[in-house]
C-alpha positions in Angstrom: -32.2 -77.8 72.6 -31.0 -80.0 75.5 -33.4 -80.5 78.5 -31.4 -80.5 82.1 -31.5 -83.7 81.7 -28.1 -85.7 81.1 -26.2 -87.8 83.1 -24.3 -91.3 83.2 -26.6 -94.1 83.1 -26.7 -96.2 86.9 -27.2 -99.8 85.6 -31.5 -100.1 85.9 -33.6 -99.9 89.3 -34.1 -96.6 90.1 -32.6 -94.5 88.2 -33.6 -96.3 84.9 -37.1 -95.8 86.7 -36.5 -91.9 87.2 -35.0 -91.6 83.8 -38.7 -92.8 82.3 -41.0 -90.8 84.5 -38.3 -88.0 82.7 -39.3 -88.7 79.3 -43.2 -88.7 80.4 -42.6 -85.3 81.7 -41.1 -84.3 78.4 -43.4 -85.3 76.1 -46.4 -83.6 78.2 -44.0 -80.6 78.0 -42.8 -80.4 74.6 -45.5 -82.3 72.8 -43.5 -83.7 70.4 -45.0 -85.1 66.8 -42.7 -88.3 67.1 -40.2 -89.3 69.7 -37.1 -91.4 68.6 -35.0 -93.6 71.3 -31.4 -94.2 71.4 -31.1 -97.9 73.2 -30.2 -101.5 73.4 -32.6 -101.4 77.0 -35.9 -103.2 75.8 -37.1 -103.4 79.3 -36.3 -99.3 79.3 -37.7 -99.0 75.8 -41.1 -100.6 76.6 -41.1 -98.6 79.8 -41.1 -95.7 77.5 -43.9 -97.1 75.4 -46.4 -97.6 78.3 -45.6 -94.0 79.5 -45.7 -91.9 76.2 -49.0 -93.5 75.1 -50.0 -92.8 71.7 -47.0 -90.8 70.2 -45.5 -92.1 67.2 -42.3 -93.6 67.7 -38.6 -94.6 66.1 -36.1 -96.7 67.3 -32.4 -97.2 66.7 -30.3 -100.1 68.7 -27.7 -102.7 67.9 -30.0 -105.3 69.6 -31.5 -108.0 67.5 -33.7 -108.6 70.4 -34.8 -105.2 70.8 -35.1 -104.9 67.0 -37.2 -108.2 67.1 -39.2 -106.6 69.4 -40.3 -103.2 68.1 -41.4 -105.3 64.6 -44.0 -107.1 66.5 -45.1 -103.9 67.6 -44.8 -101.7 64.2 -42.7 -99.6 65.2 -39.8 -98.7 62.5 -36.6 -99.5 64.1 -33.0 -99.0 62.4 -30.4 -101.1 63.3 -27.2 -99.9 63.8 -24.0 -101.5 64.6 -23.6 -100.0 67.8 -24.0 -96.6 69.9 -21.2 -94.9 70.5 -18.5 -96.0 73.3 -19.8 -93.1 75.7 -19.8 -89.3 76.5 -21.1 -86.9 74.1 -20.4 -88.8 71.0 -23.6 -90.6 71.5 -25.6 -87.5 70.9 -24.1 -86.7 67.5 -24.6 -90.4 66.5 -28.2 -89.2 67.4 -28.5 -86.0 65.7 -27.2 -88.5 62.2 -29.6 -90.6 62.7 -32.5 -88.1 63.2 -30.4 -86.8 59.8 -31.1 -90.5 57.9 -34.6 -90.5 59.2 -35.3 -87.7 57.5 -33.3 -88.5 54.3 -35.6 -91.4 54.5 -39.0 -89.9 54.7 -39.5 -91.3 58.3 -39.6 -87.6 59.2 -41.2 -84.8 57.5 -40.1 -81.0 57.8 -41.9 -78.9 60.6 -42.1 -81.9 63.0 -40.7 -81.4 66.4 -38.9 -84.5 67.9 -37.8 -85.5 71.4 -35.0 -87.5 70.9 -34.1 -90.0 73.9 -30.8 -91.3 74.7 -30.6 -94.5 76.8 -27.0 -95.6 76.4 -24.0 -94.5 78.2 -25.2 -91.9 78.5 -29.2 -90.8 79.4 -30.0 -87.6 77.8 -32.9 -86.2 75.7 -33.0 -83.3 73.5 -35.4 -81.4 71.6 -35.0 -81.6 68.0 -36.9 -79.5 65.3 -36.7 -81.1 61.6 -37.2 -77.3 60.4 -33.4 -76.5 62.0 -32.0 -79.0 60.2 -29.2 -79.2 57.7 -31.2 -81.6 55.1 -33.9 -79.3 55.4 -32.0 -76.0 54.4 -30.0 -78.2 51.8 -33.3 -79.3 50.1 -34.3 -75.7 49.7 -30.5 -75.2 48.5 -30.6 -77.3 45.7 -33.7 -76.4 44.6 -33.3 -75.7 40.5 -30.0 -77.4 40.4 -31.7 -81.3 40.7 -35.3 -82.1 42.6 -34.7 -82.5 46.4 -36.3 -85.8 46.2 -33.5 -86.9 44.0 -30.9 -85.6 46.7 -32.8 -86.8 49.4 -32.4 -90.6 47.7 -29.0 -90.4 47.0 -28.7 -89.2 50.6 -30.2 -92.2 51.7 -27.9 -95.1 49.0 -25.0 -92.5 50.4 -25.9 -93.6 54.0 -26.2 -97.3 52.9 -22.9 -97.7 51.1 -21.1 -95.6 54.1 -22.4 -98.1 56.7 -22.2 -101.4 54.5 -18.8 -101.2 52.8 -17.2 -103.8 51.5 -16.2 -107.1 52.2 -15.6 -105.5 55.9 -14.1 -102.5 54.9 -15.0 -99.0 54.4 -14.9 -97.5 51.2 -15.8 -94.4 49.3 -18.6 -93.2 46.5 -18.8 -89.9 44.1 -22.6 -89.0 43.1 -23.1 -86.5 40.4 -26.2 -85.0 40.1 -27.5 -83.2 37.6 -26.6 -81.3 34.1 -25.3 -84.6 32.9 -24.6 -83.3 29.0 -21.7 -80.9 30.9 -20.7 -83.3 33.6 -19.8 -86.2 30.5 -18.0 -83.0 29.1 -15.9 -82.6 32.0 -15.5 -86.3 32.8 -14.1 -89.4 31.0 -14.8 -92.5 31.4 -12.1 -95.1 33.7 -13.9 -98.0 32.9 -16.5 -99.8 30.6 -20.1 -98.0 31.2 -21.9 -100.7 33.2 -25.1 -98.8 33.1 -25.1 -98.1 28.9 -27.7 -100.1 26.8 -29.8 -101.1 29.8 -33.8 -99.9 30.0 -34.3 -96.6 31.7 -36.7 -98.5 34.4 -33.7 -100.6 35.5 -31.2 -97.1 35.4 -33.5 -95.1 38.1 -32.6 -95.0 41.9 -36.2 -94.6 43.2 -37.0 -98.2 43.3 -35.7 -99.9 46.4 -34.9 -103.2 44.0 -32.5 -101.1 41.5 -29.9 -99.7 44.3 -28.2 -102.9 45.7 -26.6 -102.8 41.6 -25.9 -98.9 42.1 -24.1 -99.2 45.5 -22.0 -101.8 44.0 -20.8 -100.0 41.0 -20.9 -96.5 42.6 -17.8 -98.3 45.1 -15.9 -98.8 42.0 -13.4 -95.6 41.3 -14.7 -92.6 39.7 -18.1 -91.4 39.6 -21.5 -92.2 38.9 -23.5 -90.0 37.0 -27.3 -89.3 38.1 -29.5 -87.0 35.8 -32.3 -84.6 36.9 -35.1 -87.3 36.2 -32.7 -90.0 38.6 -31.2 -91.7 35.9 -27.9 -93.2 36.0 -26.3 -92.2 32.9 -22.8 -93.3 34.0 -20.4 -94.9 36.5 -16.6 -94.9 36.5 -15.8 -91.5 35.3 -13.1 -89.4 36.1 -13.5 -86.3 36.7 -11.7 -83.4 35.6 -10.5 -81.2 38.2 -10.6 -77.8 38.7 -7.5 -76.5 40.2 -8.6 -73.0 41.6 -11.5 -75.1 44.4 -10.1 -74.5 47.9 -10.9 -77.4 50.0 -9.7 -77.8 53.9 -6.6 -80.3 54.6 -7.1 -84.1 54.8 -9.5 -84.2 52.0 -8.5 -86.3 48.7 -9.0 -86.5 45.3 -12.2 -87.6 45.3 -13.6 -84.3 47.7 -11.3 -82.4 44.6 -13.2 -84.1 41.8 -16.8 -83.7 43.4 -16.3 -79.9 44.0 -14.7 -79.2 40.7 -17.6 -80.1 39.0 -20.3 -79.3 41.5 -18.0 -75.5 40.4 -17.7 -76.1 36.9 -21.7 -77.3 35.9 -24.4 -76.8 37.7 -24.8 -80.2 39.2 -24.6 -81.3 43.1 -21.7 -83.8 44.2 -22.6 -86.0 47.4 -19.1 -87.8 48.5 -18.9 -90.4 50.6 -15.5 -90.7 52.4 -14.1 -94.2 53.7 -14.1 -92.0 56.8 -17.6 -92.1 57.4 -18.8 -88.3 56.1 -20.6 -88.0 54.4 -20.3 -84.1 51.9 -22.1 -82.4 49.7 -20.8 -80.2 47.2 -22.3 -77.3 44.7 -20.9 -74.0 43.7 -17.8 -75.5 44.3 -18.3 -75.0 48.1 -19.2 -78.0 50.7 -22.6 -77.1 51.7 -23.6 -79.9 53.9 -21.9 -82.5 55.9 -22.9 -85.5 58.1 -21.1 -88.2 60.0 -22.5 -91.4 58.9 -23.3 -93.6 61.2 
């Protein structure tokens, strides 16, 4: 839901005052559970802070400054390369970062959030965790693989979208789930990188084990997850099933995660070199995000 609210941004002085005085009003309104900003304006930013008082807040900006900033104070803050060039673009790079906050666990379902755009653009718009896609996906999944697992991946998806490599985007296949059928209906392209090695050094929940995923899950083929979040495999290719339908402009490796999101029970996540991130079961695309 957009508040009437939304306009160019005047360069500071009175309107940046206005604009605050805005946000105050909201928050009484709405009473949010956490308010997230949009902005590379720390004077703005901590203007905010001294007006909203106590609610928890997130930050996103390409500023180291303003990023330097919000540590001393606590206050999680995601760097991001930088907001989008102007118009209404902004506020979808919002809604996918409000999406990676949640993926995660910076946001939990049933909160309410007032997001805040100070960019290009100055807008805010209420935003309810319960409408969104990750939300209904987790319930999707649901006896197919844990949503913790997908929620996980989600969030190594978003890291290998926005890192790449060596400067460029690239692309990554995640299986998940019913591993025994998915190695039935895959073979492998290269040497098993993950065989032999100690389960406790295969599983994706520990922050210090997913730099080594995201490198080999950028290699072609796919990587292979299994219910408890164990990599069983990377660098399989996957058989595909020639009667999925997917839209035009989508390759091979949007083919090979729907074939076998179709043909087993597990869930495909695809990242594109595009950015998009996709996730497959059925056979159907059931959930999409641009990265940011």
């Amino acid at each position: 839901m957009f508040f009437p609210w939304a306009r160019r941004a005047s360069g500071g002085g009175w309107g940046t005052r206005a604009f605050v005085r805005t946000v105050g009003f909201h928050v009484l309104q709405a009473k949010p559970d956490k308010l997230f900003v949009l902005t590379d304006d720390l004077a703005f930013l901590e203007a905010v802070l001294d007006e909203v008082g106590e609610v928890p807040l997130l930050v996103a900006t390409s500023s180291e400054r303003v990023e330097r900033a919000m540590a001393s104070r606590g206050v999680p803050c995601e760097r991001i390369l930088k907001p989008a060039a102007s118009g209404f673009q902004v506020l979808e790079q919002a809604a996918s970062l409000l999406a990676k906050a949640f993926a995660s666990g910076l946001l939990d379902p049933h909160e309410k959030v007032l997001a805040v755009v100070a960019t290009a653009l100055h807008a805010t718009f209420l935003f309810n965790v319960d409408d969104m896609g990750l939300v209904n996906l987790s319930r999707e999944v649901e006896g197919a693989i844990p949503p913790e697992l997908l929620e996980v991946v989600l969030d190594i998806a978003f890291e290998v979208a926005r890192e790449g490599r060596e400067g460029s985007h690239v692309g990554a296949l995640f299986v998940l789930g019913d591993s025994e059928r998915v190695m039935e209906h895959s073979r492998p392209r290269i040497i098993n990188p993950f065989h032999g090695h100690a389960r406790q050094q295969r599983l994706v929940y520990p922050p210090e084990n997913r730099q080594t995923l995201k490198q080999f899950a950028q290699l072609d083929g796919a990587t292979l997850i299994d219910e408890s979040g164990v990599v069983v495999a990377a660098g399989r290719y996957i058989q595909i099933n020639w009667d999925v339908y997917l839209q035009g402009g989508l390759g091979g490796r949007h083919l090979a995660g729907a074939s076998i999101s179709k043909d087993t029970r597990a869930v495909a996540v695809v990242v594109s070199s595009s950015n998009v991130i996709r996730v497959f079961k059925g056979g159907r695309e059931i959930y999409r995000v641009n990265a940011v």
